[in-house]
C-alpha positions in Angstrom: 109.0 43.2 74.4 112.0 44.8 73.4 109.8 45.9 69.9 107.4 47.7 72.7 110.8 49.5 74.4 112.0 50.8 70.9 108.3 52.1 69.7 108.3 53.7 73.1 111.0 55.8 72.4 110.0 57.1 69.1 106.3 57.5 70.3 108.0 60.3 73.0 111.0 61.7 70.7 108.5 61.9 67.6 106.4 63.8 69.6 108.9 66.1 71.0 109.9 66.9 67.8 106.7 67.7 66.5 105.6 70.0 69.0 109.0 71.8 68.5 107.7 72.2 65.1 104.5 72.9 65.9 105.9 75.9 67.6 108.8 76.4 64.8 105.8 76.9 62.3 104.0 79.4 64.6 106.9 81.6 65.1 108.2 81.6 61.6 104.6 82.5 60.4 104.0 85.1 63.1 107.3 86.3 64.1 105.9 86.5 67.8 108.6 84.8 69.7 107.6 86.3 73.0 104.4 84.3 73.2 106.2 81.1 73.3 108.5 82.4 75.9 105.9 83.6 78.0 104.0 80.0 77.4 101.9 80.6 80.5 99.8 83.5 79.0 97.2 82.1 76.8 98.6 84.5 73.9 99.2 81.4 70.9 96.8 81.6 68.2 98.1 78.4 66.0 96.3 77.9 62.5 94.5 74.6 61.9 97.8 73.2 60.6 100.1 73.5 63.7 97.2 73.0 65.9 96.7 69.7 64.1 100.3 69.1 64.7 100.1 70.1 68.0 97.8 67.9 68.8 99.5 64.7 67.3 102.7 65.6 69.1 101.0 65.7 72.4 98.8 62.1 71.7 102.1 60.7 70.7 103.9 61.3 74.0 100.8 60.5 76.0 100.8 57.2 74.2 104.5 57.1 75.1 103.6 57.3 78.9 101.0 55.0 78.5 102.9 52.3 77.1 105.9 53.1 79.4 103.6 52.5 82.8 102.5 49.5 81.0 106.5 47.8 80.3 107.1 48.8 83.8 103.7 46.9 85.0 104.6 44.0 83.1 108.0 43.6 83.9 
C-alpha cells in the first residue's frame, strides 16, 4: 500500500509539472503571456505538441485523484 501512496504523489506532481510546461512551451513559442493570465477566456491555441502534453498532464492528476479516493476507501 505504501507503493500505491508514493505512485500517487508522482501521478499528481508529474502532472503539475507537465501542464506547467505545457504552458511554458506555449508562451515561449507565442510570447502571449496575457492568455494564460486571463485563463478564463478561451484565447490558447496550443500546437499538437503541448496539447498532447496537456492532455497527459491532466490524465495524470485525474489518475492521481482516482487512486487517492481509492487509499482513502480502502483504508
Amino acid at each position: 500500500m505504501v507503493y500505491l501512496g508514493i505512485l500517487e504523489q508522482l501521478l499528481f506532481w508529474g502532472g503539475v509539472i507537465l501542464f506547467l510546461v505545457s504552458l511554458g512551451l506555449y508562451g515561449l513559442r507565442t510570447r502571449d503571456y496575457r492568455s494564460l493570465l486571463m485563463f478564463w477566456q478561451p484565447t490558447i491555441a496550443f500546437n499538437a505538441n503541448e496539447n498532447r502534453i496537456n492532455r497527459i498532464a491532466l490524465l495524470m492528476m485525474i489518475l492521481a485523484v482516482v487512486l487517492k479516493g481509492y487509499l482513502f476507501y480502502i483504508s
